[in-house]
KEVOPA-57390 format. One record per atom (N, C-alpha, C): atom name; x, y, z. Coordinates in steps of 0.2 Angstrom, whole numbers, plus 5000, padded with zeros to 4 digits. Last residue first. Layout:
BEGIN
SITE   vofi   east   north     up
SITE     CA      X       Y      Z
...
***
This chain:
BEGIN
SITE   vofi   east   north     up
SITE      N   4719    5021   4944
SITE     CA   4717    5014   4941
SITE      C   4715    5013   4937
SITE      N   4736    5029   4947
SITE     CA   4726    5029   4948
SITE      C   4725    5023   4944
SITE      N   4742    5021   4963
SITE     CA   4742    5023   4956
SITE      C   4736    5023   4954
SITE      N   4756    5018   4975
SITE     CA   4750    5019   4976
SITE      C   4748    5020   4966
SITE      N   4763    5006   4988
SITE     CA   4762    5009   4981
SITE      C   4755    5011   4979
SITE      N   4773    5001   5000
SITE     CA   4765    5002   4997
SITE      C   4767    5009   4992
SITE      N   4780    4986   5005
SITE     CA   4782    4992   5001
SITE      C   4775    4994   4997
SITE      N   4784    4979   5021
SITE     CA   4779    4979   5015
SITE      C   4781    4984   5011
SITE      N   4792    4973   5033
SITE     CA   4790    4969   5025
SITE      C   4785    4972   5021
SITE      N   4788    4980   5045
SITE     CA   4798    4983   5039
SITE      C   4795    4976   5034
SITE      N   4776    4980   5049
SITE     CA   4780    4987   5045
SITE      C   4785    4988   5042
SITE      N   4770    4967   5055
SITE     CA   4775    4969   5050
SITE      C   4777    4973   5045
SITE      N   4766    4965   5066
SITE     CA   4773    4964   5064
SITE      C   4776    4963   5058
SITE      N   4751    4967   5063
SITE     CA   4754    4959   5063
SITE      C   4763    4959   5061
SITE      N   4749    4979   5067
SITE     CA   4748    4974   5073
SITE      C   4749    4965   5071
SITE      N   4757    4986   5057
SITE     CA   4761    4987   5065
SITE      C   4758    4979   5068
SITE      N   4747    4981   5048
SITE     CA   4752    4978   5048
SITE      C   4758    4979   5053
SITE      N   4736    4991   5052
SITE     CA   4735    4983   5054
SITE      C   4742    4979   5053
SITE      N   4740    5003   5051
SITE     CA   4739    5000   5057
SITE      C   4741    4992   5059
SITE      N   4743    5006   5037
SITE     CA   4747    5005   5042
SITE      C   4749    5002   5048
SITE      N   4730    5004   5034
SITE     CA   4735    5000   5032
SITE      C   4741    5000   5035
SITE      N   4724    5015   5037
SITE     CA   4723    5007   5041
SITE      C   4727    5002   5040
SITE      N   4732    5025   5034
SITE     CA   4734    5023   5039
SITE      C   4730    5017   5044
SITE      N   4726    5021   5020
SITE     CA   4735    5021   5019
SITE      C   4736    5021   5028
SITE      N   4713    5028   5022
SITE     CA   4715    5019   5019
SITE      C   4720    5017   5021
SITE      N   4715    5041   5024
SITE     CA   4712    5036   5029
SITE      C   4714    5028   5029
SITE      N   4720    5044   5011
SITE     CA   4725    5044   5015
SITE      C   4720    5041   5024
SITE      N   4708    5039   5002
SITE     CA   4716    5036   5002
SITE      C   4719    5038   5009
SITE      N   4698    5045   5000
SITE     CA   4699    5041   5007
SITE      C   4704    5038   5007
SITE      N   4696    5051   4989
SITE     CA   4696    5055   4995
SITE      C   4696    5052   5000
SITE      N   4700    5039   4980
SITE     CA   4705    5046   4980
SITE      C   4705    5049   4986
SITE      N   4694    5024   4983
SITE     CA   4692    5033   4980
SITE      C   4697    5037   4982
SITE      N   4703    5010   4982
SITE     CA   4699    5014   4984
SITE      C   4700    5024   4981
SITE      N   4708    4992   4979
SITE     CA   4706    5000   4975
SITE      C   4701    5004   4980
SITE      N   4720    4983   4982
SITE     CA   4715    4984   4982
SITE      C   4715    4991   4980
SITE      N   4732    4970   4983
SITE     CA   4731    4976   4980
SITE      C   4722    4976   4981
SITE      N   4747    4963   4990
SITE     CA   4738    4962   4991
SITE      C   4738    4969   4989
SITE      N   4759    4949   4987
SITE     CA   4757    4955   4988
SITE      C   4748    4956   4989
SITE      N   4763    4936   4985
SITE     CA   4770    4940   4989
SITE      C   4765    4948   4990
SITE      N   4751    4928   4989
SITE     CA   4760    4925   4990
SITE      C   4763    4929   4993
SITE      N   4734    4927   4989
SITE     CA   4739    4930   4990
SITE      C   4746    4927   4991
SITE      N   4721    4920   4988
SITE     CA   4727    4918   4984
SITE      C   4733    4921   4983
SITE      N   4714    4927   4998
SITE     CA   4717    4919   5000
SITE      C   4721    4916   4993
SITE      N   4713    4939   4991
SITE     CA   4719    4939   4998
SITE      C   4721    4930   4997
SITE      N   4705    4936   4980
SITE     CA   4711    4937   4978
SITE      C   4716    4937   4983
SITE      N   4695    4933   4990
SITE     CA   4697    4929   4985
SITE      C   4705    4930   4983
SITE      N   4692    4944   4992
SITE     CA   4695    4940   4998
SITE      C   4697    4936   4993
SITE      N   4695    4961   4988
SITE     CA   4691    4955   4987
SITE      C   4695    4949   4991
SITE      N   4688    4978   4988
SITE     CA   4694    4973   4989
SITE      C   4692    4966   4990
SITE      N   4687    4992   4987
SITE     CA   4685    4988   4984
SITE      C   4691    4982   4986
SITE      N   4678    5006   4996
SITE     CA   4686    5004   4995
SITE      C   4683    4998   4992
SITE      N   4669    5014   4999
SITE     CA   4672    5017   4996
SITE      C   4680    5012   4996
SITE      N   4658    5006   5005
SITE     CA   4658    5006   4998
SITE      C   4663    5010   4995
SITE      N   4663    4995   5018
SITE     CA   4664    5001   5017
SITE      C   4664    5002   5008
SITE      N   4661    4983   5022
SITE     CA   4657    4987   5022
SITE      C   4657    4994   5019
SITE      N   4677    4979   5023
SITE     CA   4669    4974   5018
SITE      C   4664    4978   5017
SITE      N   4686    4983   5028
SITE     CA   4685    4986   5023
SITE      C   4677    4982   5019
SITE      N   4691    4974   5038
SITE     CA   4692    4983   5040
SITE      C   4686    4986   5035
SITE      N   4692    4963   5034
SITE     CA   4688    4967   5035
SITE      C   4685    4973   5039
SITE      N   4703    4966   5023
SITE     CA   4696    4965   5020
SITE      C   4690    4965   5028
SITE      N   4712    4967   5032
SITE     CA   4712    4973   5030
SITE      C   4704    4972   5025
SITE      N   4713    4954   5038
SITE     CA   4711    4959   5042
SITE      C   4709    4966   5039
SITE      N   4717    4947   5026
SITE     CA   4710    4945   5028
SITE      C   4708    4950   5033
SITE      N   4731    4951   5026
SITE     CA   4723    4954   5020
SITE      C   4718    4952   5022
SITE      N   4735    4946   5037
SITE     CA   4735    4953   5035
SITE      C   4730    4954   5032
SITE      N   4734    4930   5035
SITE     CA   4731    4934   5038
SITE      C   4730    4941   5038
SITE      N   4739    4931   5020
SITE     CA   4734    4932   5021
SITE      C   4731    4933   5026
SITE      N   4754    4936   5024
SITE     CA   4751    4940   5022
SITE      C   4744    4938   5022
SITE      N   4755    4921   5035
SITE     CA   4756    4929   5038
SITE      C   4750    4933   5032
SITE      N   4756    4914   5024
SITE     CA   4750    4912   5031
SITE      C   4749    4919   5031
SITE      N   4766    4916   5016
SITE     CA   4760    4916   5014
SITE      C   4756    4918   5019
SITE      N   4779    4926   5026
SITE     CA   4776    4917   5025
SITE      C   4769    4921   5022
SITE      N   4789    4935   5027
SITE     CA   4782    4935   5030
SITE      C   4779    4931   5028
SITE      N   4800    4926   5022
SITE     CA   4800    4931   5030
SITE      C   4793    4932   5033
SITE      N   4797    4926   5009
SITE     CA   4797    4920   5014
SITE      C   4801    4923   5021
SITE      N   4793    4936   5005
SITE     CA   4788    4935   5006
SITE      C   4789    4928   5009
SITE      N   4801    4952   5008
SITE     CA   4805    4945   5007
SITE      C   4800    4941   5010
SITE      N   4791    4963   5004
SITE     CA   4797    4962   5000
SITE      C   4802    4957   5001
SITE      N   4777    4963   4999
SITE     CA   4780    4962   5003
SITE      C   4787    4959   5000
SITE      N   4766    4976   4994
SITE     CA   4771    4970   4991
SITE      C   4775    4969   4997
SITE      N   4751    4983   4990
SITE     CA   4753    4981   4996
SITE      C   4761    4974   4995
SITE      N   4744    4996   4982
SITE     CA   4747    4987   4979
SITE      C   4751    4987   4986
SITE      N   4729    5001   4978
SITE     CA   4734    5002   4981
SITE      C   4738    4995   4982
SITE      N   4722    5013   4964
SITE     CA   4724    5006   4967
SITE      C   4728    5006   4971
SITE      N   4710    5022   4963
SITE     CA   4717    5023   4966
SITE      C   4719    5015   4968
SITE      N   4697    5031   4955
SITE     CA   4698    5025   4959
SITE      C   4706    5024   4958
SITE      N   4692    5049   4957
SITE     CA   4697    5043   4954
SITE      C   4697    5037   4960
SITE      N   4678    5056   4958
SITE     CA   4682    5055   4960
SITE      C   4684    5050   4956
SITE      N   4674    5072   4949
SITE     CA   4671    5065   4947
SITE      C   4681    5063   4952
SITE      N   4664    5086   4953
SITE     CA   4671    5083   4952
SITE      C   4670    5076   4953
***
């Protein structure tokens, strides 16, 4: 069975609440959660040009372990009520 890649779009919904600074810090947490791991794809480049959202791609059969680091990290940067996650195949 041939896995699908899942993009997952992280939007933060009033991005001058979470200030740029904020979400980068975010995405640079969640890249490295994620630098080692061959099963998710995320690039810093794209977090340090981050404004209002952060999207990354990971395989289908790690999505739901994905979705609760994502979870995680944005409880530990206060910010569970700014974000709206979406998910879709790639």
């Amino acid at each position: 069975m041939k896995e699908v890649q899942i993009r997952v779009r992280i939007r933060f919904i009033d991005y001058e609440k979470s200030t740029i600074h904020r979400i980068q810090n975010f995405g640079e947490d969640l890249w490295r959660s994620y630098r080692a791991n061959n099963r998710v794809q995320i690039e810093l480049g794209e977090i340090d040009r981050a404004t209002d959202e952060i999207n990354f791609l990971v395989r289908d059969t790690f999505l739901q372990r994905s979705l609760a680091e994502v979870h995680r990290l944005l409880k530990a940067h206060l910010m569970e009520n700014e974000a709206i996650i979406d998910t879709e195949p790639a």
